[in-house]
Residue frames as qw, qx, qy, qz and C-alpha x, y, z in Angstrom:
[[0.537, 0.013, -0.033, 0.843, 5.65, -28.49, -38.83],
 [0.010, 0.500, 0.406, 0.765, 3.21, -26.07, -39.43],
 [0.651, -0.538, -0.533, -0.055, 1.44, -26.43, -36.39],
 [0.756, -0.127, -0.113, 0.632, 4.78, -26.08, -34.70],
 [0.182, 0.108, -0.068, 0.975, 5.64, -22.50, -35.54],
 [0.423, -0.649, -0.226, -0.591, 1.41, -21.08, -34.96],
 [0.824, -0.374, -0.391, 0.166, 2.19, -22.40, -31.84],
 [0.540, -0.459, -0.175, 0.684, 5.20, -20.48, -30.97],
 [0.051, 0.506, 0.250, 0.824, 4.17, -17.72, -32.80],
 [0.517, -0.697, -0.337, -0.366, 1.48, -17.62, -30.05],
 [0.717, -0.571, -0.207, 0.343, 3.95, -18.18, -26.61],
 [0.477, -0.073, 0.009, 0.876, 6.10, -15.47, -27.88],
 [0.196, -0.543, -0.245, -0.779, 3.15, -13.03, -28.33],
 [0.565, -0.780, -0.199, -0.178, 1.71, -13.80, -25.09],
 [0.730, -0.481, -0.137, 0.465, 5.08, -13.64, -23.56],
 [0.178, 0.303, -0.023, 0.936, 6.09, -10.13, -25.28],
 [0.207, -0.692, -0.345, -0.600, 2.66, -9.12, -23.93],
 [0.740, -0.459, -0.262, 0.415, 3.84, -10.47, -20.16],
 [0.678, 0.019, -0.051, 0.733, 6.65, -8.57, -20.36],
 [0.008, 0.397, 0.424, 0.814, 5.53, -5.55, -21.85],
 [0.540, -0.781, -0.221, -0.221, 2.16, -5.52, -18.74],
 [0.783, -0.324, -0.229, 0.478, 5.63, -6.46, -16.23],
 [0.587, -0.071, -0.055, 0.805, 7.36, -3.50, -17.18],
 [0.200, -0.606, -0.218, -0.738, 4.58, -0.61, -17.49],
 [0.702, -0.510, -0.476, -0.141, 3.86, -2.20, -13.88],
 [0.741, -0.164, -0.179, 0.626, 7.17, -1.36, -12.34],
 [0.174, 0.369, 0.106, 0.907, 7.22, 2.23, -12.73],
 [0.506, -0.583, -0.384, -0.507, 3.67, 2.47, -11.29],
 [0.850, -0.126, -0.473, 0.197, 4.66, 0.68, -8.24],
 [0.418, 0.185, -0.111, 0.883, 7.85, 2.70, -7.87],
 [0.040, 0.628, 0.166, 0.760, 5.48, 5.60, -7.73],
 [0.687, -0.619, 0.047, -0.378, 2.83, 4.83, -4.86],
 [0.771, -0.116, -0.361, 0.512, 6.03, 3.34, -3.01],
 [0.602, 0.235, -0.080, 0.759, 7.79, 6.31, -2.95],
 [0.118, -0.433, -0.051, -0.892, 5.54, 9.13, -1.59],
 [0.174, -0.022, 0.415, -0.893, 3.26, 10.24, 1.45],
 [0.041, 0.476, 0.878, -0.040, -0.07, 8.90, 2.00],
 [0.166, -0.914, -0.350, -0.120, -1.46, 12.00, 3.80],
 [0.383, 0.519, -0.078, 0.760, 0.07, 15.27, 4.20],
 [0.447, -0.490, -0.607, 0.437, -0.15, 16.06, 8.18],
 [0.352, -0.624, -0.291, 0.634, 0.46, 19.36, 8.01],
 [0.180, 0.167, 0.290, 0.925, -1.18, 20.60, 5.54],
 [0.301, 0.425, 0.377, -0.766, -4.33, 23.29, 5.44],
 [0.210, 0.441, 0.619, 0.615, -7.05, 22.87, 2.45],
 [0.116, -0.128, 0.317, 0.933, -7.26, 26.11, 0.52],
 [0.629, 0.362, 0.170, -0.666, -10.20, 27.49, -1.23],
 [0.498, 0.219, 0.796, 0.264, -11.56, 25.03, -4.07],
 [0.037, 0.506, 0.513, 0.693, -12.28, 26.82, -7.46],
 [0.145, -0.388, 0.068, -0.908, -12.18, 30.51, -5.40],
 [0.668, -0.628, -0.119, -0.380, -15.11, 28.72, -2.44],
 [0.187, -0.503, 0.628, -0.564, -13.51, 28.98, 0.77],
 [0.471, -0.174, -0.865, -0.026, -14.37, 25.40, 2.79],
 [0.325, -0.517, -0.328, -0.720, -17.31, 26.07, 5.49],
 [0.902, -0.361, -0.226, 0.074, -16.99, 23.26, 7.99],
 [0.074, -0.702, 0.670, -0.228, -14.45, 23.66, 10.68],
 [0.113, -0.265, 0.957, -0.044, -14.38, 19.85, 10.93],
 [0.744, -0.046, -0.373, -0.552, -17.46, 17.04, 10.85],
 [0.494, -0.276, 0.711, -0.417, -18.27, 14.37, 13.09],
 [0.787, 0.043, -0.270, -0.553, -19.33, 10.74, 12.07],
 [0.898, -0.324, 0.274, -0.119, -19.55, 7.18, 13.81],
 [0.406, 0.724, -0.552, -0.085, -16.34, 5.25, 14.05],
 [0.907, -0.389, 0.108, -0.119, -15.84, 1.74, 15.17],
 [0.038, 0.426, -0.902, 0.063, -12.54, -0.19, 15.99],
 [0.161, -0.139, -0.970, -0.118, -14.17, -3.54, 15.24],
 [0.208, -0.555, -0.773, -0.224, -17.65, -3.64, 17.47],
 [0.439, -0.524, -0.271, 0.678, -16.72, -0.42, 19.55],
 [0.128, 0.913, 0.322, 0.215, -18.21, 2.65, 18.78],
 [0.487, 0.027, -0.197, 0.850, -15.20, 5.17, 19.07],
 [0.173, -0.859, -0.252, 0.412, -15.92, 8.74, 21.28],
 [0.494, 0.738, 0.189, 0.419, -15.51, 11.09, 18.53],
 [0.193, -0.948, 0.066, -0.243, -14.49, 13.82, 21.50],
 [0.716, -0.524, 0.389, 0.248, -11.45, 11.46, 22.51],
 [0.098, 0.785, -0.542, -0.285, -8.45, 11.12, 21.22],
 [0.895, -0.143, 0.415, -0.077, -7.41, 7.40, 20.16],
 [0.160, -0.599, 0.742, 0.255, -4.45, 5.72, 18.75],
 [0.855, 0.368, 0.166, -0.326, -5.00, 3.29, 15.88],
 [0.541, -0.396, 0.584, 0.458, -2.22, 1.00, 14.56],
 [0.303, 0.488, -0.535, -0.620, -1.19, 1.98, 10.54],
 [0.136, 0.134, -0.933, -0.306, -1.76, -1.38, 9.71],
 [0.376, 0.314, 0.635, -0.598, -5.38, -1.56, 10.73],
 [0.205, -0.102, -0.730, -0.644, -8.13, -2.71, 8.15],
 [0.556, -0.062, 0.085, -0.824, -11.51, -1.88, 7.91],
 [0.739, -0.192, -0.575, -0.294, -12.14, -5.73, 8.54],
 [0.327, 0.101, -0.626, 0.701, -10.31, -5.17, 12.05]]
């Protein structure tokens, strides 16, 4: 009998703790649902009062084994992954 309740003493602790991770999780979710990746149209500002230096930067980009022309323009589908 004894046995019996340590037992469910334990599946109701790990299931408050379920619960409890389930519902701190939901909120989170909610959050990065709910907003903008990237802001298109915005401008970055000085950082702590230093003005940024670079008017842009250049660096190799591939679309699978294809070296992309940094000087072109190119269309990339959202759903693309760096294993694409």
């Amino acid at each position: 009998m004894d046995r019996n309740r340590q037992v469910n003493k334990v599946v109701h602790f790990l299931l408050t703790l379920l619960i409890m991770f389930a519902v701190s999780i939901a909120p989170a979710q909610a959050l990065l649902k709910g907003g903008t990746w990237q802001e298109l149209n915005s401008v970055t500002g000085a950082v702590n009062g230093t003005a940024p230096l670079a008017d842009g930067a250049i660096i190799p980009l591939y679309q699978g084994s294809t070296l992309l022309d940094p000087s072109k323009t190119h269309d990339i589908e959202f759903s693309a992954m760096p294993r694409d």
